[in-house]
C-alpha positions in Angstrom: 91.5 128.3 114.0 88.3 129.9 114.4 85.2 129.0 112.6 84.7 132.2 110.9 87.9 133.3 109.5 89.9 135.0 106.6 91.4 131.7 105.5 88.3 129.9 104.8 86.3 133.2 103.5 89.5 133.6 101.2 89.4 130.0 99.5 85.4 130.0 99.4 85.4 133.4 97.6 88.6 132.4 95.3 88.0 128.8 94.9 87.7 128.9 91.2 90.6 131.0 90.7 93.5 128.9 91.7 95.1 125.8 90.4 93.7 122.3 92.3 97.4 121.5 93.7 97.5 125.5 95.0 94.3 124.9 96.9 95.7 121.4 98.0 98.7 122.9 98.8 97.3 126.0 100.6 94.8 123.7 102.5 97.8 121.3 103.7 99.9 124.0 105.0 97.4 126.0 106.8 96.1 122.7 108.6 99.3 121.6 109.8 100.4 125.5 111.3 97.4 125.0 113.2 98.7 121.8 114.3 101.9 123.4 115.3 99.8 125.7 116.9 98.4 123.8 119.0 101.3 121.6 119.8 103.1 125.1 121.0 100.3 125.4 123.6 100.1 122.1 124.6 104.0 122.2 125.4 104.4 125.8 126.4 100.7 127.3 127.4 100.3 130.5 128.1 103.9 131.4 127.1 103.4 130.1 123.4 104.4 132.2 120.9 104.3 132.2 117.0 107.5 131.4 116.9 108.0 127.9 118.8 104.7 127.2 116.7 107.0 127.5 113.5 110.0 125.8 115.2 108.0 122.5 115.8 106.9 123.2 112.1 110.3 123.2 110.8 110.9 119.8 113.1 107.7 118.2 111.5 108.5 119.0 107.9 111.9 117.6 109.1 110.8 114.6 110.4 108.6 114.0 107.7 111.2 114.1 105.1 112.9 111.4 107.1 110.5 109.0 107.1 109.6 109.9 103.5 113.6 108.8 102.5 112.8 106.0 104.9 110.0 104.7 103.2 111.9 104.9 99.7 114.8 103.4 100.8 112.4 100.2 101.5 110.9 100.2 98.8 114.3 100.6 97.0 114.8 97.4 98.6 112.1 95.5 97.9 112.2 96.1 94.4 116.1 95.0 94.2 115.0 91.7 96.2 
């Protein structure tokens, strides 16, 4: 993402207007398209396009969630040890 864009002029002008988990939310999102982003070049380069960007995204959330149940079911575990 570029230094000067609409994203962080949007949140610096309307900080004070949305909820704290909103920003949170907004900031956590935008950082990890620009991940995928970036991940979609790395793989594909030039050919890149928006739309593997939000297929890896889908994969990510994905795998995320798995380790997340992962993580729980441990902890599940511990605490019936």
């Amino acid at each position: 993402m570029k230094e000067d864009n609409p994203f962080d002029k949007t949140m610096k002008v309307n900080r004070r207007d949305i909820p704290e988990s909103t920003h949170g939310a907004l900031i956590d999102v935008t950082d990890t398209l620009n991940f995928c982003w970036a991940a979609a070049k790395a793989v594909f380069e030039e050919a890149a396009t928006p739309e593997h960007a939000l297929k890896i995204c889908e994969m990510v959330l994905a795998e995320r969630t798995s380790r997340n149940q992962d993580i729980a079911r441990q902890l599940a575990q511990t605490v019936d040890e």
